[in-house]
FIBA-450045 format. One record per atom (N, C-alpha, C, O, CB): residue in three letters; x, y, z. Coordinates in steps of 0.1 Angstrom, whole numbers, padded with zeros to 4 digits, always signed. Glycine has a CB too. Layout:
ALAXYZ ...
END
This chain:
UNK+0008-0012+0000 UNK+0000+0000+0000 UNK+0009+0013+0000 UNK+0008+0020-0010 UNK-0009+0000+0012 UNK+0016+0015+0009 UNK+0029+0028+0011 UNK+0036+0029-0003 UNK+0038+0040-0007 UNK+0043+0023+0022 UNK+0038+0019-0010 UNK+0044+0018-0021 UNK+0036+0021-0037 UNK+0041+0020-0048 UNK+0048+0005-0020 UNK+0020+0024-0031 UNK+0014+0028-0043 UNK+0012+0042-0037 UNK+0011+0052-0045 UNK+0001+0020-0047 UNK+0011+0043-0030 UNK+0010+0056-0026 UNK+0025+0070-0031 UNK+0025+0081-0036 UNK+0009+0052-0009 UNK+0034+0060-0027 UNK+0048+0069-0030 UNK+0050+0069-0045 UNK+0056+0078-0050 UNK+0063+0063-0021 UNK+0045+0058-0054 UNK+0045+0059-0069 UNK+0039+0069-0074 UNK+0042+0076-0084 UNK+0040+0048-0075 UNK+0024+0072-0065 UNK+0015+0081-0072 UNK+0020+0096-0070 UNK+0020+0105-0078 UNK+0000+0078-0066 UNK+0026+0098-0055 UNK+0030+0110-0050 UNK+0045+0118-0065 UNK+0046+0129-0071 UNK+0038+0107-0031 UNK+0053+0103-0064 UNK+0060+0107-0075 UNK+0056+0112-0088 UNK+0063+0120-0094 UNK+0065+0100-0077 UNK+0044+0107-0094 UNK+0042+0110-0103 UNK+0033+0119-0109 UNK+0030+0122-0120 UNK+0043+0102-0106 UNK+0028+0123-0093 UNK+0023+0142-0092 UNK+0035+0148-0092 UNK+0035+0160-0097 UNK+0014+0150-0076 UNK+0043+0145-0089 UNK+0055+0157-0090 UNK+0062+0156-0101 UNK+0071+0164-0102 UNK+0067+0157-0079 UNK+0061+0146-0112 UNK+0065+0147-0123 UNK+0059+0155-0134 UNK+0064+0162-0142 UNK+0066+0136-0126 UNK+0041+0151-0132 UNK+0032+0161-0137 UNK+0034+0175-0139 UNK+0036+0182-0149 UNK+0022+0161-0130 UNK+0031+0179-0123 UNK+0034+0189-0118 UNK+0046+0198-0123 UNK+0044+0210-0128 UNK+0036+0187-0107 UNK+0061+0192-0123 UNK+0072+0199-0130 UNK+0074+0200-0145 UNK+0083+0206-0151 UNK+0081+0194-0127 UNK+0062+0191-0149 UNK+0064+0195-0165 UNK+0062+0216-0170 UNK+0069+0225-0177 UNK+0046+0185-0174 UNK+0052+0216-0163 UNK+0048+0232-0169 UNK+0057+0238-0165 UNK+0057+0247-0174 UNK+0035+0240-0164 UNK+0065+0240-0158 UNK+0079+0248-0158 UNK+0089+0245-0160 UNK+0098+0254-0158 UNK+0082+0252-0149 UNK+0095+0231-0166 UNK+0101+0229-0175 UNK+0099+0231-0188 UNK+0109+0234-0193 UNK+0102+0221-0173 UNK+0089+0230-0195 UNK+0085+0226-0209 UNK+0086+0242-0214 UNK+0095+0246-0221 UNK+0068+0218-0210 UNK+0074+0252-0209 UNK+0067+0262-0208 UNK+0075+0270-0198 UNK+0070+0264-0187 UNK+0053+0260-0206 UNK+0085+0280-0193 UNK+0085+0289-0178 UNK+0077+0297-0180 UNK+0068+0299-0171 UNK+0098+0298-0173 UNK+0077+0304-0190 UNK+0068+0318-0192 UNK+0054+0315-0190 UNK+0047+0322-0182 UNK+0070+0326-0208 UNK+0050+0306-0197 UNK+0038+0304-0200 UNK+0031+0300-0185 UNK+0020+0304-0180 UNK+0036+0294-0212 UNK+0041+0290-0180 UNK+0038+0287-0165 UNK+0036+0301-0155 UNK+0028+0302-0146 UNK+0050+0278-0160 UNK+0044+0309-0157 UNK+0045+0325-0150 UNK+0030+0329-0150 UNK+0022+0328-0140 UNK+0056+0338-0160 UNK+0027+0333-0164 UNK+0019+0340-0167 UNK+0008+0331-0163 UNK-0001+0338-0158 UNK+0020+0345-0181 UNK+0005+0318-0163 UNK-0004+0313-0161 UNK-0013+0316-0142 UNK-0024+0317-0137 UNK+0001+0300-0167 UNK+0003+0314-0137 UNK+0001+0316-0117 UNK-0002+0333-0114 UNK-0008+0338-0105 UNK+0020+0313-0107 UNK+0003+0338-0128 UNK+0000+0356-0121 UNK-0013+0358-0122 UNK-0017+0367-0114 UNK+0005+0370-0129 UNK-0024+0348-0132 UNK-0031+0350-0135 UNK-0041+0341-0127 UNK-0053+0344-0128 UNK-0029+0350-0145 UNK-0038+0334-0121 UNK-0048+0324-0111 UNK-0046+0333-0098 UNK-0057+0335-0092 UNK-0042+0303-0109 UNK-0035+0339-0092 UNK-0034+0348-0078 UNK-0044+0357-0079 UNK-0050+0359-0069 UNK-0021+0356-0076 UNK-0048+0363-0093 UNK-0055+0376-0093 UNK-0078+0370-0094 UNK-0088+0376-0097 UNK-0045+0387-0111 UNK-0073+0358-0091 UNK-0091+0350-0091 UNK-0094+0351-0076 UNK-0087+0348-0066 UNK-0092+0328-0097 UNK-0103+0355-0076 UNK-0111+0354-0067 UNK-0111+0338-0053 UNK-0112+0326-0057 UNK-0124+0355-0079 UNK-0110+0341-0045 UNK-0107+0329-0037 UNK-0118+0317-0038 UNK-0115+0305-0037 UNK-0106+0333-0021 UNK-0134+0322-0040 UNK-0142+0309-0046 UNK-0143+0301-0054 UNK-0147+0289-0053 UNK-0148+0310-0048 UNK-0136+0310-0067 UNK-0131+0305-0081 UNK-0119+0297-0078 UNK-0117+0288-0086 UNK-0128+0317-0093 UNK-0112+0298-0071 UNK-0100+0288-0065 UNK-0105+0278-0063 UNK-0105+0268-0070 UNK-0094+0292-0053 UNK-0110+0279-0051 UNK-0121+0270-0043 UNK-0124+0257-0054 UNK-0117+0246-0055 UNK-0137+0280-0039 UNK-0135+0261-0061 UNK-0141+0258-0072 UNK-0134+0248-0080 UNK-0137+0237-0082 UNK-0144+0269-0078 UNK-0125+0255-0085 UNK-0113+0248-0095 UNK-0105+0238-0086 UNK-0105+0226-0089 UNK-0101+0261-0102 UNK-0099+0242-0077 UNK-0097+0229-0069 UNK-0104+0220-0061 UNK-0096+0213-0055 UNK-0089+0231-0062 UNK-0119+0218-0058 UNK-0127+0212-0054 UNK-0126+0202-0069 UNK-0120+0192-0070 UNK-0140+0219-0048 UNK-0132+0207-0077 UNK-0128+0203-0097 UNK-0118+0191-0096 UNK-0121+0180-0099 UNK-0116+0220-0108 UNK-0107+0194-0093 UNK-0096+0189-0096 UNK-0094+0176-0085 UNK-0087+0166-0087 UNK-0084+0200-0097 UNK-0102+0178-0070 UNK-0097+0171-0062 UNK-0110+0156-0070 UNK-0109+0144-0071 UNK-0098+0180-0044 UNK-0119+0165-0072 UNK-0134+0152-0077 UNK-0128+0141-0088 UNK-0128+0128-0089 UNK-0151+0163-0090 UNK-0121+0154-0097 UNK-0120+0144-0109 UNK-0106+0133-0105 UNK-0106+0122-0111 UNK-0117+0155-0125 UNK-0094+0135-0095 UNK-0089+0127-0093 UNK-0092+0114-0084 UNK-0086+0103-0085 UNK-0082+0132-0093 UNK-0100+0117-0075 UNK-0110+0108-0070 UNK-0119+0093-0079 UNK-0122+0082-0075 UNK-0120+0118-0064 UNK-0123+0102-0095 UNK-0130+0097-0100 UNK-0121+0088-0108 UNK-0124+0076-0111 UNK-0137+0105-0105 UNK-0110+0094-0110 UNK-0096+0086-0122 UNK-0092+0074-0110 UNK-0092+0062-0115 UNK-0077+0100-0126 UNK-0088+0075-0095 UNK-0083+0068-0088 UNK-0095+0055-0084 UNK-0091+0043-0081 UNK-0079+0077-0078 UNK-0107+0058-0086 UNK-0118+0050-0083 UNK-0118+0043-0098 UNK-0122+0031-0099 UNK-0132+0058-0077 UNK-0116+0047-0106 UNK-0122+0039-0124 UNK-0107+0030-0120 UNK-0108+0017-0121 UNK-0122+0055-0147 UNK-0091+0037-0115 UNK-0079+0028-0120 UNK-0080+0017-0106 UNK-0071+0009-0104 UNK-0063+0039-0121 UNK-0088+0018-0101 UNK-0088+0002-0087 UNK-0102-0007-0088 UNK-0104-0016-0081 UNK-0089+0010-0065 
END
């Protein structure tokens, strides 16, 4: 179990470091532009993101 867990963590942080590897600027512009949203719309978008990986993790077991 620890061992799917630490595969998965890795491979958010692989995700994760693409956009500022691949893209910097675009990654820049993209964070100046999510700081300046509204804290609900945050909310929102990461409630979004927490559902849909719940939904990917439940379809991949």
């Amino acid at each position: 179990m620890s061992d799917s867990i630490w595969l998965a963590f890795g491979l958010v942080l692989v995700v994760e470091g693409l956009g500022p590897l691949i893209a910097p600027n675009g990654w820049r512009n993209m964070v100046a532009q999510l700081s300046q949203q509204p804290d609900n719309q945050l909310r929102r978008v990461g409630g979004c993101l927490v559902v849909t990986g719940l939904v990917i993790a439940y379809c991949v077991t």
